[in-house]
N, C-alpha and C positions, 0 to 999 in steps of 0.2 A: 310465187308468194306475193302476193299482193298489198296494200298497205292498213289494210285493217288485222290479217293473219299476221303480219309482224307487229303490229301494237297487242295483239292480243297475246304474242308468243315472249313479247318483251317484258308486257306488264305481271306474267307466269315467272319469268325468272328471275323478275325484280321479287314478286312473291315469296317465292322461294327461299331466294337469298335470304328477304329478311327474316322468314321464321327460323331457319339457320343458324343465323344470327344471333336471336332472340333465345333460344334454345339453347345455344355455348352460354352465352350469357350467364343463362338457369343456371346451366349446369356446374359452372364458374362457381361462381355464387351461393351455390347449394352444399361446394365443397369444400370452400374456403368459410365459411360461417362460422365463428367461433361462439360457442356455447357458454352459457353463464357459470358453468362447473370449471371450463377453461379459464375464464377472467378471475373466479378467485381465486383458481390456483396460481395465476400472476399476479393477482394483489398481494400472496401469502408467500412469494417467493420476491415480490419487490419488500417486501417490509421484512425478510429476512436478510434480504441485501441489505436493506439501509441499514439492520439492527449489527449485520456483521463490520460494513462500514466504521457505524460508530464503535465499539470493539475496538477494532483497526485502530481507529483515531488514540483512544484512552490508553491504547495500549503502545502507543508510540510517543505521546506525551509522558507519559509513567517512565518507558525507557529512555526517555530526553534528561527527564528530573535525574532518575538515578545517575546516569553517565554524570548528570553535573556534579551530584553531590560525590563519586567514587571519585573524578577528575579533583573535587576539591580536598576530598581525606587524601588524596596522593600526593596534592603538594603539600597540604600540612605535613605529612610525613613524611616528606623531602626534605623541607623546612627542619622538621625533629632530628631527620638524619645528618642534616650538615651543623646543625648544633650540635649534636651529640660529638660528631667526626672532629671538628673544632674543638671540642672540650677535652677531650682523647688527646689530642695533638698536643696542646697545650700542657695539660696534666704529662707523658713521657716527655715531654720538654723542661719541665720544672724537675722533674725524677733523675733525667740526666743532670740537668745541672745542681742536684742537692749529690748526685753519685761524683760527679769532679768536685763538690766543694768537701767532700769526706776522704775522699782519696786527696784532695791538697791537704787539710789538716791532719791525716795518720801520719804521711811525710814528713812533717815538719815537727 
């Protein structure tokens, strides 16, 4: 083989190669290509995210308010119950001592 049959056999499989090449490329490319029916149906599922998203959001601020305002009716009516339990207390404390002040005076 001589030196022009190797340039001429080299520059054939540099050839080659590149349409090869060139060709996966295509065919890359031909497969992977996303269609405009594809893209809206991700613009219609990104704006279904966002809209679930915000949802999300409203629907966790909503449950934020509530929790504060059940946490706040729980202590007012903590509040209510230890006044109540207090006034109880107070009230058979008074009842005992009017029942020892009627039990001293039948005695006597």
């Amino acid at each position: 083989m001589n030196r022009t049959e190797f340039i001429i056999a080299t520059a054939i499989i540099l050839f080659v190669a590149f349409v090869l090449g060139w060709f996966a490329n295509w065919l890359v490319h031909r497969f992977t290509r996303v269609t405009k029916a594809e893209i809206g149906e991700l613009d219609k599922m990104a704006q279904a995210l966002h809209q679930a998203e915000e949802t999300r959001d409203q629907a966790i601020t909503y449950l934020q308010q509530r929790e504060a305002e059940i946490t706040n009716q729980l202590s007012q009516t903590e509040a209510e119950l230890r006044a109540a339990m207090d006034g109880l207390r107070e009230a058979r404390q008074e009842a005992e001592e009017m029942r020892n002040y009627i039990e001293r005076q039948n005695q006597h």
